[in-house]
N, C-alpha and C positions, 0 to 999 in steps of 0.2 A: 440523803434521806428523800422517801416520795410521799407525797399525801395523798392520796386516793380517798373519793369517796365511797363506802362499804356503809351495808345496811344503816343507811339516812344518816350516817356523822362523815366526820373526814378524821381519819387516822394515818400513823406514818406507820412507812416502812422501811426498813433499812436494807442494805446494798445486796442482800444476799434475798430480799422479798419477805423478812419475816416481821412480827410488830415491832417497833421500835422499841416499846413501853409495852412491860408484862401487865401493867394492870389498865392498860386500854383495851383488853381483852372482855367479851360478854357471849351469852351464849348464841344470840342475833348476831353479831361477828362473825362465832365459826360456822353457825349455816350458810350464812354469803359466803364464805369465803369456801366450803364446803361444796357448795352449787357451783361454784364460777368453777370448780374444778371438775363439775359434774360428778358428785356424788352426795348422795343422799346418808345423810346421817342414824343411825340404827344406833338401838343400844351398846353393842359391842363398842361402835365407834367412838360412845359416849365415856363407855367406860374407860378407855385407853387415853381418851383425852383428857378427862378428868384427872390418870394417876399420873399421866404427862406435867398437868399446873402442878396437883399437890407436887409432887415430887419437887419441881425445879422450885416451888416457892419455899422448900425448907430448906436442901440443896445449891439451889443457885447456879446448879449447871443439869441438863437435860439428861434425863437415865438412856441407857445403852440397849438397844434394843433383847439385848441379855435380861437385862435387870428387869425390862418388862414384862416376858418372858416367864419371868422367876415369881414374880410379886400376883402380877393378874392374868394369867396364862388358863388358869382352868376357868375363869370369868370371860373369857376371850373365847375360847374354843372348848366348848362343856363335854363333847362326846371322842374329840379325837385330841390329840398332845398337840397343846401351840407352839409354831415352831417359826423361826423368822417369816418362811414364806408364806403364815399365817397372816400376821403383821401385816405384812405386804401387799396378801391380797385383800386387806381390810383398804390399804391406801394407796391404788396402785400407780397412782401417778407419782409420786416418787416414795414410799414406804415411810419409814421414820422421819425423814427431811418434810415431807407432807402433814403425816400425824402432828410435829413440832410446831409447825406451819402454821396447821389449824387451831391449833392448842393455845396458841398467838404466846410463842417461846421464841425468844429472842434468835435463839442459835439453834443448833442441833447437834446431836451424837451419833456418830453412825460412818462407821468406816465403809459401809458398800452405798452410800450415797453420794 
């Protein structure tokens, strides 16, 4: 595990760079961490990050970029069909691995990461 310090605390990471602890997560969190990747956070962002917690905090393991897709896909993309490389270009430094990332989810789902 690393401790980094991120917006004014010190929080850990574990080996793969994601929170150690799902509930050291705050919304000051995923904008540092948001920024350090050079990206600026937008509603959409918000949104997807949002059903990223819910999701894993009733679940216990992180949804499939499918499931996201399914669930908030017309929230995501209001005018055309969300489709992974929707996703994607929401998080382009690495897609779902990134989104999970920020979302401060321990692991990730995602077979093209």
């Amino acid at each position: 595990m690393t401790a980094l310090e991120i917006a004014g605390r010190e929080v850990e990471f574990n080996k793969q760079g994601h929170l150690a602890s799902f509930l050291d997560w705050d919304n000051a969190l995923a904008e540092a961490l948001a920024a350090a990747d050079g990206l600026k956070l937008t509603d959409c962002h918000w949104t997807v990050i949002n059903f990223l917690r819910e999701y894993y905090a009733y679940h216990e393991i992180p949804p499939s970029p499918k499931v996201i897709i399914r669930a908030i896909g017309d929230q995501v993309s209001r005018f055309t069909p969300c489709t992974r490389k929707s996703l994607e270009g929401l998080f382009p430094s690495g897609g779902c691995k990134q989104a999970c990332r920020i979302a401060g989810l321990p692991t990730y789902y995602c077979h093209s990461c």
